[in-house]
Backbone as numpy.savetxt, mean C-alpha at the origin, in Angstrom:
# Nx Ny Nz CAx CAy CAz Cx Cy Cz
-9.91 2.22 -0.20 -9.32 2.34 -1.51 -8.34 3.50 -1.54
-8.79 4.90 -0.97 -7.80 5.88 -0.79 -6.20 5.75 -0.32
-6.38 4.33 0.77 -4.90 4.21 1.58 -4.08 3.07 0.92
-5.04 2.59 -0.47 -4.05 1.62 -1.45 -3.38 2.39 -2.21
-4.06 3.72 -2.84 -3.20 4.82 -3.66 -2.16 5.27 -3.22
-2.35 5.94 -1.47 -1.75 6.37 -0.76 -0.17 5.70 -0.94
-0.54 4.11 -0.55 0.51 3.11 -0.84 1.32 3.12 -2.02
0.72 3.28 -3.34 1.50 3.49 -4.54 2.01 4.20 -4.75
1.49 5.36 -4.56 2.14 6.91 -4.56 3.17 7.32 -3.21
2.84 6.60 -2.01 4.15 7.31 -0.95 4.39 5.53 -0.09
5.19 5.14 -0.72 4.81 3.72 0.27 5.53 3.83 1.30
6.51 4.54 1.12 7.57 4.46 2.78 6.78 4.99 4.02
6.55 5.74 3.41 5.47 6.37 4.95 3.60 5.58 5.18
3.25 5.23 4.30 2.35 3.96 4.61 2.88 2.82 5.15
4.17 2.45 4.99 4.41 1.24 5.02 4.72 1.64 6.98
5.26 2.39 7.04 5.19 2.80 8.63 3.60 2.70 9.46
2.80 3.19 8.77 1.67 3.58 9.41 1.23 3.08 10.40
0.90 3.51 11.80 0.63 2.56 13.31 1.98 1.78 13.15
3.13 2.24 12.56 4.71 1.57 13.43 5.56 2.46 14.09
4.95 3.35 13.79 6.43 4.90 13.79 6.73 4.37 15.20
5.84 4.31 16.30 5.97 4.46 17.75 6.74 3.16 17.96
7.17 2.19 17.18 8.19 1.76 17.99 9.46 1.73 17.76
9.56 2.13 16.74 10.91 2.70 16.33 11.61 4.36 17.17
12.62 3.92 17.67 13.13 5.37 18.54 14.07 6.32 16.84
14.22 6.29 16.39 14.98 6.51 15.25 13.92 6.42 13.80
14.52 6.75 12.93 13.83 6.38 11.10 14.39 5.45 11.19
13.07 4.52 11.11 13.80 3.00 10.02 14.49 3.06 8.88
15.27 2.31 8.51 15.34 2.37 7.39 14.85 1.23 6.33
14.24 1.31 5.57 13.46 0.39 4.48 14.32 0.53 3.51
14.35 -1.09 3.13 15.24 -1.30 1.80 14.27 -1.03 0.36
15.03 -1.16 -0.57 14.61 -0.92 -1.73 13.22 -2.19 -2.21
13.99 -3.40 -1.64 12.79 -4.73 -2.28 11.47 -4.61 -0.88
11.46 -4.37 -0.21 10.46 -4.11 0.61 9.43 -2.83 -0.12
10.30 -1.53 -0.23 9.11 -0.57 -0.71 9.12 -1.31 -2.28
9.26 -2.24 -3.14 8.79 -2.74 -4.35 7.69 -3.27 -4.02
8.05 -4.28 -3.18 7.21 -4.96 -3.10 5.72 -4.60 -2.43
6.00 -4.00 -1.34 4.91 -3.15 -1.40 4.01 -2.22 -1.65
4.80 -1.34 -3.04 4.33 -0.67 -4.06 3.34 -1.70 -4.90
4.07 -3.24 -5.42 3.48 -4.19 -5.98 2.01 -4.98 -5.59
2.56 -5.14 -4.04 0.91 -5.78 -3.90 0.19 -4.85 -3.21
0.26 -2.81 -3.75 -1.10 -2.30 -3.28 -1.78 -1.87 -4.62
-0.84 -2.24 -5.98 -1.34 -1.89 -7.24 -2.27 -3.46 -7.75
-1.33 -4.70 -7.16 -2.19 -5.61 -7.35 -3.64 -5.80 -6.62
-3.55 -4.76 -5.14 -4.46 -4.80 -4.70 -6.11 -4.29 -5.15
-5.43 -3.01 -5.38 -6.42 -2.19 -6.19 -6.66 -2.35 -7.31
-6.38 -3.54 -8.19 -6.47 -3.55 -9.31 -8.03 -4.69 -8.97
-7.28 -6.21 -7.70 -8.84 -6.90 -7.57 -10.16 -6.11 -6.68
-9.50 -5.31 -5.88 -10.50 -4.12 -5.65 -11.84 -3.75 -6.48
-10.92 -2.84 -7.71 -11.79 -2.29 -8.69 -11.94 -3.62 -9.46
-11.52 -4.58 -10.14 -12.44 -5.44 -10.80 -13.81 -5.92 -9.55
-13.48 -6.44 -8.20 -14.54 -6.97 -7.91 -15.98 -5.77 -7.87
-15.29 -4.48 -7.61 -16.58 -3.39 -7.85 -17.03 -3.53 -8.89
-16.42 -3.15 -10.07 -16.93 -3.32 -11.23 -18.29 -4.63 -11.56
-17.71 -5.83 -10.85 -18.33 -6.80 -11.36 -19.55 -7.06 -10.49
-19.50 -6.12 -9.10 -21.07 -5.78 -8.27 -21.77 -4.95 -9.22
-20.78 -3.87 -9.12 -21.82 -2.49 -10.18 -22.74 -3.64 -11.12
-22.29 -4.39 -12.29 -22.99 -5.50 -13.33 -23.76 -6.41 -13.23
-23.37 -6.51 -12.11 -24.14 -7.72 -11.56 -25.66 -8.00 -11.40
């Protein structure tokens, strides 16, 4: 859950994470890539915490 925040809050450098090494240079990441992957780690964590929630009740 920590490295979905991680994702929302810094995605360019998550979105690297275990890639740096094959890149000889900074990639460069476009704008709809870090959206989109800003998008599905907030959608992530959002079914995350509902499915906890709905163990915690259960």
């Amino acid at each position: 859950m920590a490295l979905l925040v991680w994702s929302i809050v810094n995605p360019e450098e998550s979105y690297l994470l275990g890639k740096r090494w094959m890149f000889k240079e900074e990639p460069d990441i476009s704008e709809a890539d870090i959206f989109m992957f800003r998008l599905s780690s907030i959608v992530s964590l959002i079914i995350v915490v509902l499915l906890f929630v709905a163990w915690i009740i259960r």
